[in-house]
DRENVO-442639 format. One record per residue: residue in three letters; x, y, z of N, C-alpha, C, O, CB in turn. Coordinates in steps of 0.02 Angstrom, whole numbers. Glycine has a CB too. Example, Ala and Ser with C-alpha at 12.3 -4.5 7.8 and 13.67 -1.06 7.14 Angstrom:
DRENVO-442639
r->ALA n.c1->660 n.c2->-284 n.c3->390 ca.c1->615 ca.c2->-225 ca.c3->390 c.c1->660 c.c2->-165 c.c3->390 o.c1->712 o.c2->-166 o.c3->423 cb.c1->565 cb.c2->-224 cb.c3->452
r->SER n.c1->642 n.c2->-112 n.c3->354 ca.c1->684 ca.c2->-53 ca.c3->357 c.c1->645 c.c2->2 c.c3->394 o.c1->670 o.c2->57 o.c3->402 cb.c1->704 cb.c2->-30 cb.c3->286
This chain:
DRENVO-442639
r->UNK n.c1->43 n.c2->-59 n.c3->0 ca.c1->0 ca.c2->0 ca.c3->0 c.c1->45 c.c2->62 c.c3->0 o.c1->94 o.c2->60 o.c3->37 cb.c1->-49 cb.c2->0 cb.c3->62
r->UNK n.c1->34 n.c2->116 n.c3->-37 ca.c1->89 ca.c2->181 ca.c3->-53 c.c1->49 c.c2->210 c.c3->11 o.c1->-3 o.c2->203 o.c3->42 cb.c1->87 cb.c2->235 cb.c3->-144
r->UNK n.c1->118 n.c2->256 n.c3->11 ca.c1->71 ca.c2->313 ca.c3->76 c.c1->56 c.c2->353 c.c3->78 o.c1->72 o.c2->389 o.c3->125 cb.c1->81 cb.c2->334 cb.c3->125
r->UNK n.c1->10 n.c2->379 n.c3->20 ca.c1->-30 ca.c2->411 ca.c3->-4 c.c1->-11 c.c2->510 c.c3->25 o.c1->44 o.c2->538 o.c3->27 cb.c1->-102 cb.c2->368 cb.c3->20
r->UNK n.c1->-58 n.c2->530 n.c3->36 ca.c1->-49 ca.c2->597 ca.c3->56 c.c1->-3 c.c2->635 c.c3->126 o.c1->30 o.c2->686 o.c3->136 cb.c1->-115 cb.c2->613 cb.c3->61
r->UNK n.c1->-22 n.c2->575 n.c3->161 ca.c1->-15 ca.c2->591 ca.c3->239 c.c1->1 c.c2->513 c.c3->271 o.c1->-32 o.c2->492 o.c3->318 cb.c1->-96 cb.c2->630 cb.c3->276
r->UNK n.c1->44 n.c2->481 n.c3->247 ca.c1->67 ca.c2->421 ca.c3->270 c.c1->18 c.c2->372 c.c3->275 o.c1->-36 o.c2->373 o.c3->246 cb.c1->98 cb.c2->427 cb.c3->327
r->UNK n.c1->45 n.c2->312 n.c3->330 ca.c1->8 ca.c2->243 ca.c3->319 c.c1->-16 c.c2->246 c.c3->395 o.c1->25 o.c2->271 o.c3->435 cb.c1->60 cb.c2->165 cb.c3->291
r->UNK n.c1->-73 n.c2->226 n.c3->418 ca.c1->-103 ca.c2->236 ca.c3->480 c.c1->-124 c.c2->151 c.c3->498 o.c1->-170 o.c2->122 o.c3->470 cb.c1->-173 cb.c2->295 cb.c3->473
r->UNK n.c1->-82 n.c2->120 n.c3->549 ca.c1->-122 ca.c2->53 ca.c3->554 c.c1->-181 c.c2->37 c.c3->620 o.c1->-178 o.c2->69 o.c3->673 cb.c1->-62 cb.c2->-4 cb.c3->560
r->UNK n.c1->-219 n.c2->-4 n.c3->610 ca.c1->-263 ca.c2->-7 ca.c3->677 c.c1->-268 c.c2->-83 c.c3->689 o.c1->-305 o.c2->-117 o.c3->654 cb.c1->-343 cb.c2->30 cb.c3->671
r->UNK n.c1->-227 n.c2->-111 n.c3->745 ca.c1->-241 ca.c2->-183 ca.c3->747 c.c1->-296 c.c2->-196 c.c3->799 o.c1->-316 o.c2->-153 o.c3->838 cb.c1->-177 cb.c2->-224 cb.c3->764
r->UNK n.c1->-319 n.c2->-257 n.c3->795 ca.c1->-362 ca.c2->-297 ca.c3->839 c.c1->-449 c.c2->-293 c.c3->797 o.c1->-505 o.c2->-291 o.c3->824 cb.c1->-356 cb.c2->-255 cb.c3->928
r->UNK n.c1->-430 n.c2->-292 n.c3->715 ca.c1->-478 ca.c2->-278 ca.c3->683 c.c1->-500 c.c2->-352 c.c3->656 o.c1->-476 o.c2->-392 o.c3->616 cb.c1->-461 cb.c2->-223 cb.c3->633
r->UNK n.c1->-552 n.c2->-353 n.c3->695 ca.c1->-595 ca.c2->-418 ca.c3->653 c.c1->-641 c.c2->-416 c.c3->610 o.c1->-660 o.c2->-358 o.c3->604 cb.c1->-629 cb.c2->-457 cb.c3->690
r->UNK n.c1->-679 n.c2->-462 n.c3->564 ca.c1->-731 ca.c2->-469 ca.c3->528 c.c1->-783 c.c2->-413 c.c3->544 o.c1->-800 o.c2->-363 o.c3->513 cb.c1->-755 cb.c2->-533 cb.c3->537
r->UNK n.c1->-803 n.c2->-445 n.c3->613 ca.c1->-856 ca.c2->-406 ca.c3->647 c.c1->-856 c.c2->-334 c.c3->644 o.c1->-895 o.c2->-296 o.c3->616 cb.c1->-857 cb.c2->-421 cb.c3->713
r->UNK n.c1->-806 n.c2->-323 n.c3->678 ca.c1->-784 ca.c2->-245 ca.c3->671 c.c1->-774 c.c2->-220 c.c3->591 o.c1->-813 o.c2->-175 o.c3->575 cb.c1->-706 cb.c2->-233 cb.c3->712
r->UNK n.c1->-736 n.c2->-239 n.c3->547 ca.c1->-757 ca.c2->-213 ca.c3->481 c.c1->-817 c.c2->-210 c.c3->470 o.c1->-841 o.c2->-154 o.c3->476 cb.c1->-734 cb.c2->-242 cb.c3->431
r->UNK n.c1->-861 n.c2->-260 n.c3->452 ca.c1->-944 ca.c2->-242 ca.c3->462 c.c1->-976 c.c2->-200 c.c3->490 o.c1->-1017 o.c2->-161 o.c3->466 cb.c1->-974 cb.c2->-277 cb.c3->487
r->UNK n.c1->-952 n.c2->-209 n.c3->561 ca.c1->-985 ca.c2->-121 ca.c3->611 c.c1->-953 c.c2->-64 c.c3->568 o.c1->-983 o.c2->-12 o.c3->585 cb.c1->-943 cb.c2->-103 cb.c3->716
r->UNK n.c1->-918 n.c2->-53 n.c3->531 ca.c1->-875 ca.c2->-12 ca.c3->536 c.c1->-914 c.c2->32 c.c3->449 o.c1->-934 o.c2->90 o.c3->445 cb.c1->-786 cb.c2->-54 cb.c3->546
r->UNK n.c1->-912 n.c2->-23 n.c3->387 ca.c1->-943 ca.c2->-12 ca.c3->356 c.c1->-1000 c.c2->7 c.c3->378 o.c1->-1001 o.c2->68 o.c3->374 cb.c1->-940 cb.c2->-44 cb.c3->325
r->UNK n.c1->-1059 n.c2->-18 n.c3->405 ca.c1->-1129 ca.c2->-4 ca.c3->404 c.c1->-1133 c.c2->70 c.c3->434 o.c1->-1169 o.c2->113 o.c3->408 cb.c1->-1174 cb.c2->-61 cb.c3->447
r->UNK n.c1->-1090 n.c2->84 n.c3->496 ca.c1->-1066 ca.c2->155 ca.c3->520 c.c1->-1079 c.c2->200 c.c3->465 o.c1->-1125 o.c2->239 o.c3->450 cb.c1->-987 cb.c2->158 cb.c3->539
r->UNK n.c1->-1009 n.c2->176 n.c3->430 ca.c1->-1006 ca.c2->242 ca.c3->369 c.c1->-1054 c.c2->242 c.c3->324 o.c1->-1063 o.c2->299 o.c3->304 cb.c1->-943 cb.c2->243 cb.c3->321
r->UNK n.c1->-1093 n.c2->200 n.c3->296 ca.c1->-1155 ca.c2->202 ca.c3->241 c.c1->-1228 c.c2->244 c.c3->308 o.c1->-1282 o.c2->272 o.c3->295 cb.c1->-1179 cb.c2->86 cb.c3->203
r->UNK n.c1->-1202 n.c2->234 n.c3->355 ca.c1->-1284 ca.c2->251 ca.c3->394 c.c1->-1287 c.c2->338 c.c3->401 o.c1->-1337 o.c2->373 o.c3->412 cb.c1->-1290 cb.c2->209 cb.c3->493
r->UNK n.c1->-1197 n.c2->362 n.c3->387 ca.c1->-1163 ca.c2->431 ca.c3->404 c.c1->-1174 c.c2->469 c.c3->324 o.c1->-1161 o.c2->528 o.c3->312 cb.c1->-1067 cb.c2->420 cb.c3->435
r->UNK n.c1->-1202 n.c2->414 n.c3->269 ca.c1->-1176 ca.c2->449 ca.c3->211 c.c1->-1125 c.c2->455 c.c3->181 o.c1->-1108 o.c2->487 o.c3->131 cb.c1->-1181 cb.c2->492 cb.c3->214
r->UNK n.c1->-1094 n.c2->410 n.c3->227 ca.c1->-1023 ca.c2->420 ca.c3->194 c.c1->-1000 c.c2->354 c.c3->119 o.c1->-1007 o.c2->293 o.c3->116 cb.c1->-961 cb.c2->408 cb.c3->274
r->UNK n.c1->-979 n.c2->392 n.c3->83 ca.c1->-988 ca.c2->338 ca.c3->-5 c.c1->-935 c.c2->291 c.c3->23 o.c1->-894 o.c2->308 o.c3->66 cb.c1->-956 cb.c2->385 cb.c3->-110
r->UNK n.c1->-939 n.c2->252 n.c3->6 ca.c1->-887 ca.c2->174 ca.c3->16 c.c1->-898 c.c2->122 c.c3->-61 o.c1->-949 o.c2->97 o.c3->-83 cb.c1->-928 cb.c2->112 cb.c3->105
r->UNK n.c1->-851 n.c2->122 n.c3->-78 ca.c1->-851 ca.c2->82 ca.c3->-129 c.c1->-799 c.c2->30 c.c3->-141 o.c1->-748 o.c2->42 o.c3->-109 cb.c1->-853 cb.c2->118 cb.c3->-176
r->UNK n.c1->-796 n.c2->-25 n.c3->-178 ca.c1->-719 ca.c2->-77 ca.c3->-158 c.c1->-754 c.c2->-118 c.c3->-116 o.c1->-811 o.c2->-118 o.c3->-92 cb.c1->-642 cb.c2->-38 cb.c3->-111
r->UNK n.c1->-683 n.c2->-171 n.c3->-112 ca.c1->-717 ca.c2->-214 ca.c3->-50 c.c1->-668 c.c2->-234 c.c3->-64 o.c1->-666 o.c2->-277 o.c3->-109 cb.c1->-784 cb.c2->-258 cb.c3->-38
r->UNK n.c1->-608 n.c2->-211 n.c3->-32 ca.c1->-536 ca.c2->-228 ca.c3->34 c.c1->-513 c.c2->-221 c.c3->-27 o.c1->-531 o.c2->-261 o.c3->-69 cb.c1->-514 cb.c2->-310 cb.c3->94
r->UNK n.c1->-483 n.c2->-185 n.c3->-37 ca.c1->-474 ca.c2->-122 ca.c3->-10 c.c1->-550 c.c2->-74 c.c3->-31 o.c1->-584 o.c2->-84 o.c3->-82 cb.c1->-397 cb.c2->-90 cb.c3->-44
r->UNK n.c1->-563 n.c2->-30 n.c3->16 ca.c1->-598 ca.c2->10 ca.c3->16 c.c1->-592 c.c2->87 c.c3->-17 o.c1->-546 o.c2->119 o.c3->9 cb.c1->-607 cb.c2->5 cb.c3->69
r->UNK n.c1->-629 n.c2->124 n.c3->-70 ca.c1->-613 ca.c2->188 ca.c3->-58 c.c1->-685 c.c2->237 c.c3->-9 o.c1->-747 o.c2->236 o.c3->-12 cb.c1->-595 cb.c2->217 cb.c3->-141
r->UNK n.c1->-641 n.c2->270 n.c3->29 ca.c1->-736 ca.c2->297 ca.c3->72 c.c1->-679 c.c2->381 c.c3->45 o.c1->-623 o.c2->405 o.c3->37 cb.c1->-769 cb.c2->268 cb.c3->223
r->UNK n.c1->-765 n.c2->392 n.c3->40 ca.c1->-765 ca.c2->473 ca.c3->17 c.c1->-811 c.c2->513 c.c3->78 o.c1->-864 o.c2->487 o.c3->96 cb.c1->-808 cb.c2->484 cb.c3->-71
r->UNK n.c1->-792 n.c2->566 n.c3->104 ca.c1->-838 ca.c2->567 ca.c3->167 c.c1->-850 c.c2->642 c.c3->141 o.c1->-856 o.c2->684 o.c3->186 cb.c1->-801 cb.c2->549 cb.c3->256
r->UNK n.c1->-854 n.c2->661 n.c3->88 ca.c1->-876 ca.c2->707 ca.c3->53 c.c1->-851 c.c2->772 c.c3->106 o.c1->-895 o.c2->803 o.c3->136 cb.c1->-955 cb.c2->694 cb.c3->36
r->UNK n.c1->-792 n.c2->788 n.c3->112 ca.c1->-778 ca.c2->834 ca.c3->161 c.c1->-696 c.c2->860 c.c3->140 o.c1->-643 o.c2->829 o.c3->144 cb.c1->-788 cb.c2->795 cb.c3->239
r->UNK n.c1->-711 n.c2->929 n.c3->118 ca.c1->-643 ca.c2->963 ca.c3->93 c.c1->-597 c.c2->918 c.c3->64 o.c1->-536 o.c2->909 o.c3->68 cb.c1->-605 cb.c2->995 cb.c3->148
r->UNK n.c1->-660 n.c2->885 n.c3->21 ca.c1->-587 ca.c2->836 ca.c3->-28 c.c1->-555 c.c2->776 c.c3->-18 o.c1->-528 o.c2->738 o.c3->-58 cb.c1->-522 cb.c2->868 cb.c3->-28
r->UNK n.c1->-562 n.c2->774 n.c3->48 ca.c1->-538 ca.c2->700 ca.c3->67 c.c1->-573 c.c2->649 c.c3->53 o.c1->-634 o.c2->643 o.c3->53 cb.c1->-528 cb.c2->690 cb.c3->130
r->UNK n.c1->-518 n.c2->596 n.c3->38 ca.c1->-545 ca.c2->543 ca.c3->6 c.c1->-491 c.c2->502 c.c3->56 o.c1->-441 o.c2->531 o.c3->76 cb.c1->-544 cb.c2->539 cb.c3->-85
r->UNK n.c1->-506 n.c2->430 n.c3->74 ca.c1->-472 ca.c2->387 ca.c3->90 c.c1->-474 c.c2->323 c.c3->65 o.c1->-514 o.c2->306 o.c3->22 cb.c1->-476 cb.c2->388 cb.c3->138
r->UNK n.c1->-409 n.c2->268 n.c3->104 ca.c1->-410 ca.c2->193 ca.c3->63 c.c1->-405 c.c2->151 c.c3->93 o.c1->-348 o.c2->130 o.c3->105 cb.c1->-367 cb.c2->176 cb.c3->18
r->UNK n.c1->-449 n.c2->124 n.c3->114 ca.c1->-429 ca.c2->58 ca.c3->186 c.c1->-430 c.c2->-7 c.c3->155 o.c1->-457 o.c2->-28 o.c3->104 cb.c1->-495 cb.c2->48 cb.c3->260
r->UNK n.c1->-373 n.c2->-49 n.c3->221 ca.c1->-342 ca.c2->-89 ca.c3->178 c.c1->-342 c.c2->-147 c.c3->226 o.c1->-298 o.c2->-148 o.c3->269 cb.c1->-273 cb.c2->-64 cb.c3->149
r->UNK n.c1->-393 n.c2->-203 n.c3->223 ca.c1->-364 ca.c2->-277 ca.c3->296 c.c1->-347 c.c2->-325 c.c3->272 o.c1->-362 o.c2->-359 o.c3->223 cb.c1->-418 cb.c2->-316 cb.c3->353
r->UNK n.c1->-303 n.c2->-325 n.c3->324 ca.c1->-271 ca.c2->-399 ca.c3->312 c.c1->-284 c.c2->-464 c.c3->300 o.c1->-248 o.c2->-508 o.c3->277 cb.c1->-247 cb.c2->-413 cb.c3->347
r->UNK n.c1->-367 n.c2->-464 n.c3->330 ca.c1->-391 ca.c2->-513 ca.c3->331 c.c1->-394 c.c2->-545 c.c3->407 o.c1->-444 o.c2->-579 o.c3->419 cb.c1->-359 cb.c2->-545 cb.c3->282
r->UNK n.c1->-365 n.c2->-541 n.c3->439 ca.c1->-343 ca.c2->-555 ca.c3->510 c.c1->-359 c.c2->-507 c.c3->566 o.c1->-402 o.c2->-518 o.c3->609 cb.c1->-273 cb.c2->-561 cb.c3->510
r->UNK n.c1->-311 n.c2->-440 n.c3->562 ca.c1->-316 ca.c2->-413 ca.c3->629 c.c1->-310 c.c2->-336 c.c3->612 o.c1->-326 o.c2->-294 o.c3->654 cb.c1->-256 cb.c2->-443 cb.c3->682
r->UNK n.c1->-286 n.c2->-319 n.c3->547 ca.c1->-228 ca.c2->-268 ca.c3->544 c.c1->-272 c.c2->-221 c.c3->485 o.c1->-298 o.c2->-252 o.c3->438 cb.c1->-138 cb.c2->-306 cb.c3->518
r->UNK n.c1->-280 n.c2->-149 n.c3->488 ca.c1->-335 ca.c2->-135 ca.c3->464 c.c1->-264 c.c2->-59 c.c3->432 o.c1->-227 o.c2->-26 o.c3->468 cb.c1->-420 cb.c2->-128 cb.c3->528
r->UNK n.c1->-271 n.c2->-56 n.c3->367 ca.c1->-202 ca.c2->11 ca.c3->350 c.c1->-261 c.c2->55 c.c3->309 o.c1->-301 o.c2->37 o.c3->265 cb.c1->-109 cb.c2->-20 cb.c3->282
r->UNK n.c1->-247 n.c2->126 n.c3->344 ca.c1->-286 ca.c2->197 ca.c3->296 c.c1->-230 c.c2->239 c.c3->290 o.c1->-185 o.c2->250 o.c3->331 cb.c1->-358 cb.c2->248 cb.c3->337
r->UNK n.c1->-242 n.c2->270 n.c3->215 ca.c1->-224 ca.c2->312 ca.c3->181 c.c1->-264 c.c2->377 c.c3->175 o.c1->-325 o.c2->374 o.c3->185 cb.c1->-215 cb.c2->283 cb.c3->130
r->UNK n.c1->-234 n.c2->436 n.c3->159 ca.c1->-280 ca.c2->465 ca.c3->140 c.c1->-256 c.c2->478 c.c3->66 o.c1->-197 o.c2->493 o.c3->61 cb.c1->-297 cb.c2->520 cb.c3->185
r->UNK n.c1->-298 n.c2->475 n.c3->-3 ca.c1->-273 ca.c2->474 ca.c3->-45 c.c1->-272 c.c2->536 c.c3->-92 o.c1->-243 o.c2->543 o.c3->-145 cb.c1->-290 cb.c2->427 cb.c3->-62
r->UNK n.c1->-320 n.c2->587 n.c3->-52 ca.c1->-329 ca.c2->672 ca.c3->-90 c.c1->-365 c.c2->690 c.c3->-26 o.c1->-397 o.c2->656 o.c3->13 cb.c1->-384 cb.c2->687 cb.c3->-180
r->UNK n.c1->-346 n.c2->766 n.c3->-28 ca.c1->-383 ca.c2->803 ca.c3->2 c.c1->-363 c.c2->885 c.c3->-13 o.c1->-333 o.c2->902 o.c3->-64 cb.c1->-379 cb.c2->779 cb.c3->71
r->UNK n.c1->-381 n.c2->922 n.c3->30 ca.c1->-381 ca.c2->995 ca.c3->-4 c.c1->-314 c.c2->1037 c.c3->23 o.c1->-311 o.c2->1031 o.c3->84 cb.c1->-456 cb.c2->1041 cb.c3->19
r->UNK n.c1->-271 n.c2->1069 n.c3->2 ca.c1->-212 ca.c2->1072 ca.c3->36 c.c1->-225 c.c2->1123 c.c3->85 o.c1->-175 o.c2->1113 o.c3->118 cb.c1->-154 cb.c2->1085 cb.c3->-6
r->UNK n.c1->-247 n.c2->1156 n.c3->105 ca.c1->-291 ca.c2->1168 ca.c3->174 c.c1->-285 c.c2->1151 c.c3->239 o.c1->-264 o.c2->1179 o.c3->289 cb.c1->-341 cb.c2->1146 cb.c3->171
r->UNK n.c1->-321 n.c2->1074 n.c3->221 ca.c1->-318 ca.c2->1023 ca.c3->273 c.c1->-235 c.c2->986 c.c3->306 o.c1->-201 o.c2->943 o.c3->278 cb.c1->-364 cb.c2->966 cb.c3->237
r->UNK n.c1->-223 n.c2->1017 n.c3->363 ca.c1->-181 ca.c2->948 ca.c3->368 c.c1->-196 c.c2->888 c.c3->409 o.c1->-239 o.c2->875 o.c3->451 cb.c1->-121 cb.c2->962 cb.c3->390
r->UNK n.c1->-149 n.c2->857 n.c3->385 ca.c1->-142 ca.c2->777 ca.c3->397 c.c1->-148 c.c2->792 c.c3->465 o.c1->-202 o.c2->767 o.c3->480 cb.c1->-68 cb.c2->729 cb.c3->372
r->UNK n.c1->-122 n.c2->820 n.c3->522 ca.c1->-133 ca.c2->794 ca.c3->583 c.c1->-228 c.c2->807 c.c3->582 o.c1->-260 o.c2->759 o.c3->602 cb.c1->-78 cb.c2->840 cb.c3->650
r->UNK n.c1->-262 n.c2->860 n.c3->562 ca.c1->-323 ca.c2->848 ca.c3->563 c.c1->-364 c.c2->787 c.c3->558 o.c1->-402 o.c2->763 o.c3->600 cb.c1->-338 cb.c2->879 cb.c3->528
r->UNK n.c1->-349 n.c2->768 n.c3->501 ca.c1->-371 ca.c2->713 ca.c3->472 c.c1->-370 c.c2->637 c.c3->529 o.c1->-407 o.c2->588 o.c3->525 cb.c1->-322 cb.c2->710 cb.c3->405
r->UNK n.c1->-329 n.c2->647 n.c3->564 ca.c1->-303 ca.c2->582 ca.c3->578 c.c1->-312 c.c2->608 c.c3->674 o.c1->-300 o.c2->575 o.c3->724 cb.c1->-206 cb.c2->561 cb.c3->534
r->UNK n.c1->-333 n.c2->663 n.c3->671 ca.c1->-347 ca.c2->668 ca.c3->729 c.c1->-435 c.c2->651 c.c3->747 o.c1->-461 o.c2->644 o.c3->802 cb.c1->-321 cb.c2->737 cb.c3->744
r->UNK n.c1->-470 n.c2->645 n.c3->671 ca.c1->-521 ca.c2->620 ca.c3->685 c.c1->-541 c.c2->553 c.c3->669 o.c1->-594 o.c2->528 o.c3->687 cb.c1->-556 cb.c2->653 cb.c3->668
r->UNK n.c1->-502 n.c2->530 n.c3->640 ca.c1->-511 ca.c2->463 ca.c3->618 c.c1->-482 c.c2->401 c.c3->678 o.c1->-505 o.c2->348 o.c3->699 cb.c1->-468 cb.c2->460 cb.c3->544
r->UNK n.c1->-422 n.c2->439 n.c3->688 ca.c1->-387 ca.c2->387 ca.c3->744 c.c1->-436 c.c2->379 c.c3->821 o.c1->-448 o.c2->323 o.c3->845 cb.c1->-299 cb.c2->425 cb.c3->768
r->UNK n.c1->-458 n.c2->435 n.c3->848 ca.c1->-510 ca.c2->409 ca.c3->888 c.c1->-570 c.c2->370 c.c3->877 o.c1->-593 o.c2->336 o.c3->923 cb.c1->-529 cb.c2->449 cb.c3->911
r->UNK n.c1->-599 n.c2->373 n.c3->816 ca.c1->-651 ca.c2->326 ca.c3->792 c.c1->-633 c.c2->273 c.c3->809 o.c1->-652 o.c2->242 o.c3->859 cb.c1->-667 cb.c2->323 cb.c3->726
r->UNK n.c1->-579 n.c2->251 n.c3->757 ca.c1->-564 ca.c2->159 ca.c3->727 c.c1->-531 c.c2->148 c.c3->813 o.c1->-547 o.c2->93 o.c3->834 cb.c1->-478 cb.c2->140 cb.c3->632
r->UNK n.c1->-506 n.c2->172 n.c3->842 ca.c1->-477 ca.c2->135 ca.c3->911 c.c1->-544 c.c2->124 c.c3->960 o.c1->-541 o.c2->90 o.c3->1012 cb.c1->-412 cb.c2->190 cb.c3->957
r->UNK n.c1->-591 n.c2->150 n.c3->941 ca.c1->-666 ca.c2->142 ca.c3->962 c.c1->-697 c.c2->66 c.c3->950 o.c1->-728 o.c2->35 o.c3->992 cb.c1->-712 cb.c2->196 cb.c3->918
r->UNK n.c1->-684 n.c2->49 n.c3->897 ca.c1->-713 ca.c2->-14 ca.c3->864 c.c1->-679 c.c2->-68 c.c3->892 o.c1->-692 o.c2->-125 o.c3->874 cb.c1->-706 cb.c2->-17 cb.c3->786
């Protein structure tokens, strides 16, 4: 996986289950998801787009793959990283 805009972000202890919660989350938020592993979710917000990526096992990798140069990366990942350590 390249590391896109703002590096490679991993989240372990990711199971099945939790990908499932995790999708239905983002479709219930509006948020576009398309793919299936790798994922692209578009959360329709200043451009950002991201790329999630599992292992299959445990190990869950996001990218962000555009966004608006505006935004920085610690933003981004300051809202995302409390989510997914949620799940």
């Amino acid at each position: 996986m390249e590391d896109g805009k703002c590096g490679i972000h991993e989240y372990s202890g990711i199971t099945e289950p939790k990908i499932e919660v995790m999708m239905k989350t983002l479709k219930e938020h509006n948020i576009a998801v398309s793919g299936n592993n790798p994922w692209v979710i578009d959360p329709n917000q200043h451009g950002i787009k991201l790329k999630a990526e599992w292992d299959g096992n445990s190990v869950l990798r996001v990218i962000v793959t555009d966004k608006s140069f505006y935004v920085p990366c610690s933003k981004i990942w300051d809202e995302i990283d409390p989510l997914l350590k949620k799940i």
